[in-house]
C-alpha positions as CSV (number, residue, x, y, z in Angstrom):
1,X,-127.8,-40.6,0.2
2,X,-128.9,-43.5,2.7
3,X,-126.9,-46.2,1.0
4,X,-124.0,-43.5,0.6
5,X,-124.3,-43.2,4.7
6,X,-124.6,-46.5,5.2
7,X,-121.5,-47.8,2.9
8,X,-119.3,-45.3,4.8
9,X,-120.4,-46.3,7.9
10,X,-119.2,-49.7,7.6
11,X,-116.2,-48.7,6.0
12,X,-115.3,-46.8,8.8
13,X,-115.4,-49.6,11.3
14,X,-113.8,-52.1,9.0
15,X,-109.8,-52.2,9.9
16,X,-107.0,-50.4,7.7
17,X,-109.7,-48.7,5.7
18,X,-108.5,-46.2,3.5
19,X,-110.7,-43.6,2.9
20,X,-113.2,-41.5,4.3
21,X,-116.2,-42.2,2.3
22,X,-117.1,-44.7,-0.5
23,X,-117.2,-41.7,-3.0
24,X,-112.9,-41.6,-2.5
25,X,-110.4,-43.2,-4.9
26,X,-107.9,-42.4,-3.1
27,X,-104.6,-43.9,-4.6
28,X,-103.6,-46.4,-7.3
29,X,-106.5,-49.4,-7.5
30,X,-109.1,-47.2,-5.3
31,X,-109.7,-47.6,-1.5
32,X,-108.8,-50.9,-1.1
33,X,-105.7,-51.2,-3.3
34,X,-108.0,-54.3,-5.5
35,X,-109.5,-52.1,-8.3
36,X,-112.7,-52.3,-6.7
37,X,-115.1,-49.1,-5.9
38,X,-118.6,-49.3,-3.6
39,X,-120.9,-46.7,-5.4
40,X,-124.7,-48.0,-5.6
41,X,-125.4,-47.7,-9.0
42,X,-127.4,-49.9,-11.3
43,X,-129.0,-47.8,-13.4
44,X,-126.7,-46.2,-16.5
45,X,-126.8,-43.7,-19.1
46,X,-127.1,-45.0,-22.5
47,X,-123.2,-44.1,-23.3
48,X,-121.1,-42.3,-21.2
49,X,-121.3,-38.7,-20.6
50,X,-118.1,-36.3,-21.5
51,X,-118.5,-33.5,-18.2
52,X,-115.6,-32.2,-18.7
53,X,-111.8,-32.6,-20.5
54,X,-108.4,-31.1,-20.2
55,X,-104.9,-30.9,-21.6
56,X,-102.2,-32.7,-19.4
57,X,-98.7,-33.6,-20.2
58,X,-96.7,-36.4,-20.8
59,X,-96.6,-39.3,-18.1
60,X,-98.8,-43.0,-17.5
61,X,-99.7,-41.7,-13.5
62,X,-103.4,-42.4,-13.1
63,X,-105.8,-39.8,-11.3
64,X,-107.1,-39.9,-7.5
65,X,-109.9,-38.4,-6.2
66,X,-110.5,-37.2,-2.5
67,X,-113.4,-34.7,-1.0
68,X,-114.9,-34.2,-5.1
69,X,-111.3,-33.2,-6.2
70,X,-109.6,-34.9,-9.1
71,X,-105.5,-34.7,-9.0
72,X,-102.9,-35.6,-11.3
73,X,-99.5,-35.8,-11.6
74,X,-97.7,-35.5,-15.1
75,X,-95.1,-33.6,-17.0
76,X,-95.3,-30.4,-18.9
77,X,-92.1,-29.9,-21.0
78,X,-89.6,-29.6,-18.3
79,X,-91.6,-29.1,-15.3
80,X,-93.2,-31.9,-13.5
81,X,-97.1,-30.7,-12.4
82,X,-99.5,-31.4,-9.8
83,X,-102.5,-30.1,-10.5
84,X,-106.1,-30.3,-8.5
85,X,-109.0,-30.2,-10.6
86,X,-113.0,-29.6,-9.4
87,X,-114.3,-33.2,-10.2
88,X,-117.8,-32.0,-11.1
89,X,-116.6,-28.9,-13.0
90,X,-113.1,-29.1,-13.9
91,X,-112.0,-26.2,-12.8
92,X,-108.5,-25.9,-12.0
93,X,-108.3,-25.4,-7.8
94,X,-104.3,-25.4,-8.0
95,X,-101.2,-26.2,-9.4
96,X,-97.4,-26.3,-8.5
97,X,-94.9,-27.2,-10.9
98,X,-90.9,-28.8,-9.9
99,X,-88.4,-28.5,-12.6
100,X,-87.0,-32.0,-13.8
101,X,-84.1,-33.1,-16.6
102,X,-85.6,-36.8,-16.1
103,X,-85.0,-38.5,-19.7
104,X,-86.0,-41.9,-19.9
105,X,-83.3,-44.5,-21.4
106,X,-85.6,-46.6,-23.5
107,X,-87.4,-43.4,-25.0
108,X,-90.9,-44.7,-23.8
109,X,-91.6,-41.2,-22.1
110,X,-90.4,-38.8,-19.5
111,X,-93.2,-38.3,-17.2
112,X,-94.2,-40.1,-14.5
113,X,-95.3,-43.5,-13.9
114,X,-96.4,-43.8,-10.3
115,X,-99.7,-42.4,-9.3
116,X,-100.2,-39.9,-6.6
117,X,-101.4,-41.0,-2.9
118,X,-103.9,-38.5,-0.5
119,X,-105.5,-37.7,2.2
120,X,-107.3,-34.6,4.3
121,X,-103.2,-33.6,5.1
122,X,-101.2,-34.3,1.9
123,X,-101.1,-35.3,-1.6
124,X,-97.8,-37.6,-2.0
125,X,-96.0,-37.8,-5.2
126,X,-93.2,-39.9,-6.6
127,X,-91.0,-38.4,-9.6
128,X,-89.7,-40.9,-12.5
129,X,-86.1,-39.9,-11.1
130,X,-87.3,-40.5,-7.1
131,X,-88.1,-37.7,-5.9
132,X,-90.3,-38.1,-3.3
133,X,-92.8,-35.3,-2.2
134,X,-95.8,-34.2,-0.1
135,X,-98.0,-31.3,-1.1
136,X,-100.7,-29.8,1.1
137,X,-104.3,-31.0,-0.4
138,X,-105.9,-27.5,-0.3
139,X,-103.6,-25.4,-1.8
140,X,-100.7,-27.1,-3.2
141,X,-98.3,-25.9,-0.8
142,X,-94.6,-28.0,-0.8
143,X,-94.0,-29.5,3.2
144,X,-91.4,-31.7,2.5
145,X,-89.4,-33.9,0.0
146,X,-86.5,-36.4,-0.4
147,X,-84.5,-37.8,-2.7
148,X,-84.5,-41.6,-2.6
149,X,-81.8,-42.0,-4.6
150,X,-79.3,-40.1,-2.4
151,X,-81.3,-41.0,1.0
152,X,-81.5,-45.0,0.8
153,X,-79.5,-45.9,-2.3
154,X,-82.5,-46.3,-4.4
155,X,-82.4,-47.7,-7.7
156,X,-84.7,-46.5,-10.9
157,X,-84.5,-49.7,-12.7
158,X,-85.6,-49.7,-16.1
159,X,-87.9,-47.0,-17.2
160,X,-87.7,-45.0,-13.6
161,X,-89.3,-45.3,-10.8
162,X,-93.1,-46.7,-11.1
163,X,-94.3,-48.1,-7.8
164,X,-96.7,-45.6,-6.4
165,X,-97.3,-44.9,-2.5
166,X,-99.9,-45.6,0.0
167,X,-101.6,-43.9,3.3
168,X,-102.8,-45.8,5.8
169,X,-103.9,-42.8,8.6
170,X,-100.7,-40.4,8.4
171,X,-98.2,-43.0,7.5
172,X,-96.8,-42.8,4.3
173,X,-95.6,-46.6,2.7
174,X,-92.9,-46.4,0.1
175,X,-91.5,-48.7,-2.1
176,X,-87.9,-47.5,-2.2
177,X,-86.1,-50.3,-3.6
178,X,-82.5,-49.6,-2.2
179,X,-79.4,-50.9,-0.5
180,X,-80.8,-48.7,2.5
181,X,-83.9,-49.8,3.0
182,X,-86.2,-52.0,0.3
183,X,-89.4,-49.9,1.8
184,X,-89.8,-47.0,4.2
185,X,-92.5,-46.1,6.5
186,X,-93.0,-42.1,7.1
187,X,-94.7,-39.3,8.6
188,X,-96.9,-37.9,6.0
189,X,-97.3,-34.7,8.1
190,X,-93.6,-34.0,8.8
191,X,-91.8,-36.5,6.4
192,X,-90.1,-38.0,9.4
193,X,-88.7,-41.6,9.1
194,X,-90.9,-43.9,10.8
195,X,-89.0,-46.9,10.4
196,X,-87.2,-48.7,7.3
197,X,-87.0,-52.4,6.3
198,X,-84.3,-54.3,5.2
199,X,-82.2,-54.1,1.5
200,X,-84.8,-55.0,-1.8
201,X,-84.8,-54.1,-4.9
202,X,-87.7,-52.0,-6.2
203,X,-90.5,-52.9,-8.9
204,X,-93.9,-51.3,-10.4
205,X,-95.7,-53.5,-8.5
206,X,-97.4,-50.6,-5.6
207,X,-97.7,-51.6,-2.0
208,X,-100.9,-52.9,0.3
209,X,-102.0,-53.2,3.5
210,X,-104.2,-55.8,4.9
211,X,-104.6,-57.6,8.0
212,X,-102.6,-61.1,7.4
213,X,-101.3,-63.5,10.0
214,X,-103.2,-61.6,13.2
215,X,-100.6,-58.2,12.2
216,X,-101.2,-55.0,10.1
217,X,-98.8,-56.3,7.4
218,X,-97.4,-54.0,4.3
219,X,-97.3,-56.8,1.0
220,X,-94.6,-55.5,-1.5
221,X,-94.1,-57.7,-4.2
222,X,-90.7,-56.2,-5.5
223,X,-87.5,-56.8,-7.9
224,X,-87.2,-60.7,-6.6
225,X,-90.7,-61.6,-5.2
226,X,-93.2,-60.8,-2.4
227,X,-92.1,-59.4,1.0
228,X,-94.5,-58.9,3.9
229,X,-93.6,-56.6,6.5
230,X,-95.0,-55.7,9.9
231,X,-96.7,-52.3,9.8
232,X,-95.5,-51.3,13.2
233,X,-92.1,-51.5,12.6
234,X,-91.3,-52.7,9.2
235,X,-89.9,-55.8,10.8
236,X,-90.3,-59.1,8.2
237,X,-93.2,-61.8,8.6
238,X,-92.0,-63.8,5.7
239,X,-90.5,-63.5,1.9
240,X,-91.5,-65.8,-1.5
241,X,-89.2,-65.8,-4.4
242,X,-91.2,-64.8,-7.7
243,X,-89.8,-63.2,-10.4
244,X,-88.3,-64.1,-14.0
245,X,-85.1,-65.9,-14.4
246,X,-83.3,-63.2,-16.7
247,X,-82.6,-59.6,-15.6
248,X,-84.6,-57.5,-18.5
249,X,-87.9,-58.3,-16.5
250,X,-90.3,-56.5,-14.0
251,X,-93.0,-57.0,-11.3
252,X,-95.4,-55.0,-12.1
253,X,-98.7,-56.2,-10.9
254,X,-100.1,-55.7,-7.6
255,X,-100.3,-58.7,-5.2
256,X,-104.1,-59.7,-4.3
257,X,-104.8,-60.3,0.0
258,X,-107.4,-62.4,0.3
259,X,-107.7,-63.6,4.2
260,X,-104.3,-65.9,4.1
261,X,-103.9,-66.2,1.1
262,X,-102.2,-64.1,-2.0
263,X,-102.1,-64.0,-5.2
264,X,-99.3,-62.9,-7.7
265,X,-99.0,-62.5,-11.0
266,X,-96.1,-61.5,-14.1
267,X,-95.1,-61.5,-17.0
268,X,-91.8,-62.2,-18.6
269,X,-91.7,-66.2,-18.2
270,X,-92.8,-65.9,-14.1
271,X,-96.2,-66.6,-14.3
272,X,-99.1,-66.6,-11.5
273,X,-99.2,-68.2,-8.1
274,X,-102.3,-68.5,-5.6
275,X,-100.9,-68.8,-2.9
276,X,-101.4,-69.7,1.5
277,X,-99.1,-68.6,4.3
278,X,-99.5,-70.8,7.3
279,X,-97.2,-71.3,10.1
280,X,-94.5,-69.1,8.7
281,X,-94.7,-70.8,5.7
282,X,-95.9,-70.3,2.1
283,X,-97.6,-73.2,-0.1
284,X,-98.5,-73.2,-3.1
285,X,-101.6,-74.3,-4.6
286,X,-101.3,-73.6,-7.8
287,X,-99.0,-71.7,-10.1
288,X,-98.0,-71.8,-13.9
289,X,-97.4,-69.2,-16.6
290,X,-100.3,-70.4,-18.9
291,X,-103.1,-69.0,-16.6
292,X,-103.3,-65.5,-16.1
293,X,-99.8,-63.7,-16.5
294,X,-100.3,-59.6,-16.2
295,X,-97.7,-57.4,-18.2
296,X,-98.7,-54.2,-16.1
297,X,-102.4,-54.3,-15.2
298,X,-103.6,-55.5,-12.1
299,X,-106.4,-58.1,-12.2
300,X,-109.7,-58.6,-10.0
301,X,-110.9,-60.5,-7.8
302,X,-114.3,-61.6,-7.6
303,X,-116.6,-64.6,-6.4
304,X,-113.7,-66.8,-6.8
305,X,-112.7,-65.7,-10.4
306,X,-110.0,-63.7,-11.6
307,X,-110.9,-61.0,-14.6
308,X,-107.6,-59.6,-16.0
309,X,-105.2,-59.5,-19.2
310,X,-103.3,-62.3,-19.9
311,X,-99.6,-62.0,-22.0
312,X,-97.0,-59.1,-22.8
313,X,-98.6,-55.8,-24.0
314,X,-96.2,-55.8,-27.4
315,X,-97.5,-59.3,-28.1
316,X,-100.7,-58.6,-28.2
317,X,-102.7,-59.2,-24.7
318,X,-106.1,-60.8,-24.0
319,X,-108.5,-60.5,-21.5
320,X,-109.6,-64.0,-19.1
321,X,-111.7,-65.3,-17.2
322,X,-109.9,-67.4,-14.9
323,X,-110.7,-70.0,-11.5
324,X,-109.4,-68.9,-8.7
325,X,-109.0,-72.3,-6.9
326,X,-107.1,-74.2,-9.9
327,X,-106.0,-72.1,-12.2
328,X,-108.2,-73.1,-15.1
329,X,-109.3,-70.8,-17.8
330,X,-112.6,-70.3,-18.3
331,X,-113.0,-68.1,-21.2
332,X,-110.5,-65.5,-23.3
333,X,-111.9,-62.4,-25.3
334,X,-109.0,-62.2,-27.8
335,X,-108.3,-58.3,-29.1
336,X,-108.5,-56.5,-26.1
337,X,-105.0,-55.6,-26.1
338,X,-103.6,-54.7,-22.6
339,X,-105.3,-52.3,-20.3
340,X,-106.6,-51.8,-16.6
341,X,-110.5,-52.4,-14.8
342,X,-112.1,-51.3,-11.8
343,X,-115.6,-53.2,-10.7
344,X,-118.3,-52.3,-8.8
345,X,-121.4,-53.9,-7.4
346,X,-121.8,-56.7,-10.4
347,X,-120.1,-54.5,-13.0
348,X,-116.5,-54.0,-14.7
349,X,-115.6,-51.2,-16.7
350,X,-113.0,-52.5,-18.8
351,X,-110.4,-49.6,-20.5
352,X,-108.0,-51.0,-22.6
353,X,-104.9,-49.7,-23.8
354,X,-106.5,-48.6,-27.2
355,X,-108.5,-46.1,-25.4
356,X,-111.7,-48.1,-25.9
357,X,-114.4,-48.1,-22.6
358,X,-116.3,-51.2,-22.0
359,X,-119.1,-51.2,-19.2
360,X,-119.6,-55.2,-18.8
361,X,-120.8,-58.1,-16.8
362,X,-118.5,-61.2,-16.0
363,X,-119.2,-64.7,-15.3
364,X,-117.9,-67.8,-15.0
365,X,-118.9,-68.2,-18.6
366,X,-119.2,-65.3,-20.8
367,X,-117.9,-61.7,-21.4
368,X,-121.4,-59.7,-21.7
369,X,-120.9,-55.8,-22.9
370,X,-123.3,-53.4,-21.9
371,X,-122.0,-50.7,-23.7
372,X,-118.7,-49.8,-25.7
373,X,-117.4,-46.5,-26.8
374,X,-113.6,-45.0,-27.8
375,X,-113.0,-42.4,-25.6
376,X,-109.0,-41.8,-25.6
377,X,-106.4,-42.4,-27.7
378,X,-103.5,-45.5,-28.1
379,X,-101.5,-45.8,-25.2
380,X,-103.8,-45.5,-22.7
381,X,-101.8,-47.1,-19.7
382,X,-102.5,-45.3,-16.5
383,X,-105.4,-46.9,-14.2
384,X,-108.4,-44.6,-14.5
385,X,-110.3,-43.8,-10.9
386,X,-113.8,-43.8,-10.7
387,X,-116.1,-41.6,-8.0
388,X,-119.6,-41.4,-7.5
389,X,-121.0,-41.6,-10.7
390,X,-118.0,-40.1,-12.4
391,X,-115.0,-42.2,-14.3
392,X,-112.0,-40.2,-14.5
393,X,-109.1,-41.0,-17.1
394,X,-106.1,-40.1,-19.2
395,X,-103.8,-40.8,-22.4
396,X,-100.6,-38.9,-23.3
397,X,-102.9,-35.4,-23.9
398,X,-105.9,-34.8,-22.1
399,X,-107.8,-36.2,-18.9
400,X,-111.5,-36.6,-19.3
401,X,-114.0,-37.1,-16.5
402,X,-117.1,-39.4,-18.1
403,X,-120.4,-39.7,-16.1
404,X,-121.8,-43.6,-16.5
405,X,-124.9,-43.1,-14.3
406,X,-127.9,-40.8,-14.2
């Protein structure tokens, strides 16, 4: 309990922190919008521990976890859900259902793809159609919703909308991809405008906040490359074209912050870039589309390495080690297929798209497994979440909560 007091401490004095406590994963990628968590554990059970499972509907929106509650979005039939589980227990706490005619024009599912935001005032939902809402945490309760679509000219792109929100105190970031505003800033209380930015169009890549170039800047890499944005006022600190040169082609990973500098990463032909903003300006020092180009999952960060998964999820993805300064691969695990990872402290637990768990250790130099085990099914897409001791995930059917340390 002294290292859990001591990590929230810090967090709480560090700027633009997101959550509360360590033990929070809060929104999509955890409380720092990098896929990292800060429990203390070194210690680990011999193979994870099933605490509890349930049945969940269709959709590819990941978990969060605030104040030892687990919530999910997803679809039941014709009725889109959020539902608040006991993370310990899984005991339902609530539920409140919307009806929805969404049908998705590819046939890769109808349910959602953007994973919830909360915090101590609301849970924040995006529908695969754009409907943005904002549920109470306790109880489920509806205080307000919009249609993006009909409110800023929003577009759905190709298999709806994907790009999930972000608090950052009680302002809600949004990437709305429309001729009315490319991302809106709002009142998560009242679900008043704060302000809007100018015309972009949207992506699956989510939005983060960091501080860059001495302002509280929102980073939305969206439908034609990265866009920073003041956080005050929405007003723009600078843009870089990235994206592929044909139109049947997304953004999809997260951008990286790390002091000035950013790094970006596609699929589709675009490739990665590592980049600096100085002076206004952006250089590059490196990019290509041979190093470490992410179909969907966002990679990590760590000790001046990147860990992610490298090529289109159809083709058949694999998973690199790659250096951060130049580019250069250091080592590929080939059959990994695509997937997502969170680390913490030295360790990376690895689920990839086959439903398959790795707890491992990463260097420069080797991919070391601690421990494997199946614990889903195929098409396991949505970014688990991971609390305390606790790693929460989904597939198409059930949610599972799987305890990694004594």
């Amino acid at each position: 309990m002294k290292n859990i007091y001591k990590i929230c401490l810090i967090l709480t004095l560090l700027p633009l922190t997101y959550p509360l406590c360590a033990e929070e994963w809060n929104g999509f990628l955890g409380p720092k919008r990098n896929g990292q968590a800060f429990p203390s554990i070194e210690a680990f059970v011999k193979e994870p521990q099933l605490i509890w499972s349930a049945p969940v509907g269709d959709g590819f929106s990941g978990p969060v976890v605030f104040a030892e509650t687990v919530f999910l979005h997803h679809r039941i039939q014709n009725t889109e859900e959020i539902t608040s589980f006991s993370l310990k227990s899984g005991k339902v706490n609530w539920k409140k259902s919307f009806p929805t005619t969404y049908k998705d024009d590819f046939s890769r599912g109808d349910g959602p793809r953007s994973t919830p935001a909360v915090n101590k005032t609301a849970i924040a939902s995006i529908s695969p159609d754009g409907i943005l809402r904002a549920l109470n945490t306790s109880n489920g309760q509806l205080l307000w919703e919009k249609d993006l679509v009909s409110e800023f000219e929003s577009s759905k792109i190709f298999f709806g909308f994907g790009s999930s929100p972000l608090i950052i105190d009680d302002k809600l970031i949004v990437m709305a991809g429309g001729k009315n505003a490319g991302c809106v800033c709002i009142d998560i209380k009242t679900g008043t405008l704060i302000w809007k930015s100018g015309s972009f169009k949207g992506s699956y890549a989510s939005p983060v906040v960091s501080k860059f170039a001495n302002e509280d800047s929102v980073f939305l890499f969206h439908r034609d490359g990265l866009s920073i944005l003041k956080l005050i006022d929405g007003s723009n600190i600078g843009m870089f074209p990235w994206r592929a040169r044909f139109d049947a082609s997304v953004n999809a990973a997260t951008p990286l912050i790390q002091g000035d500098e950013i790094f970006l990463t596609a699929s589709y032909g675009t490739g990665a870039a590592w980049l600096k903003f100085s002076l206004g300006k952006f250089e590059k020092t490196w990019a290509n589309d041979t190093s470490l180009s992410c179909h969907f999952g966002t990679p990590i960060i760590s000790n001046g390495y990147l860990y992610g998964f490298h090529g289109r999820q159809e083709a058949g993805a694999e998973f690199r080690c790659v250096n951060l300064k130049t580019g250069e691969v250091l080592w590929s695990k080939d059959g990994t297929g695509s997937g997502n990872l969170i680390k913490f402290n030295s360790h990376y637990l690895v689920l990839a798209e086959d439903g398959t768990l790795f707890l491992n250790k990463f260097n420069s130099t080797k991919w070391e497994t601690i421990f494997s085990q199946k614990i889903l099914n195929n098409a396991c897409r949505a970014q688990p979440a991971f609390a305390d001791k606790f790693l929460l995930a989904r597939d198409g059917t059930k949610l599972i909560c799987l305890q990694i340390a004594p």
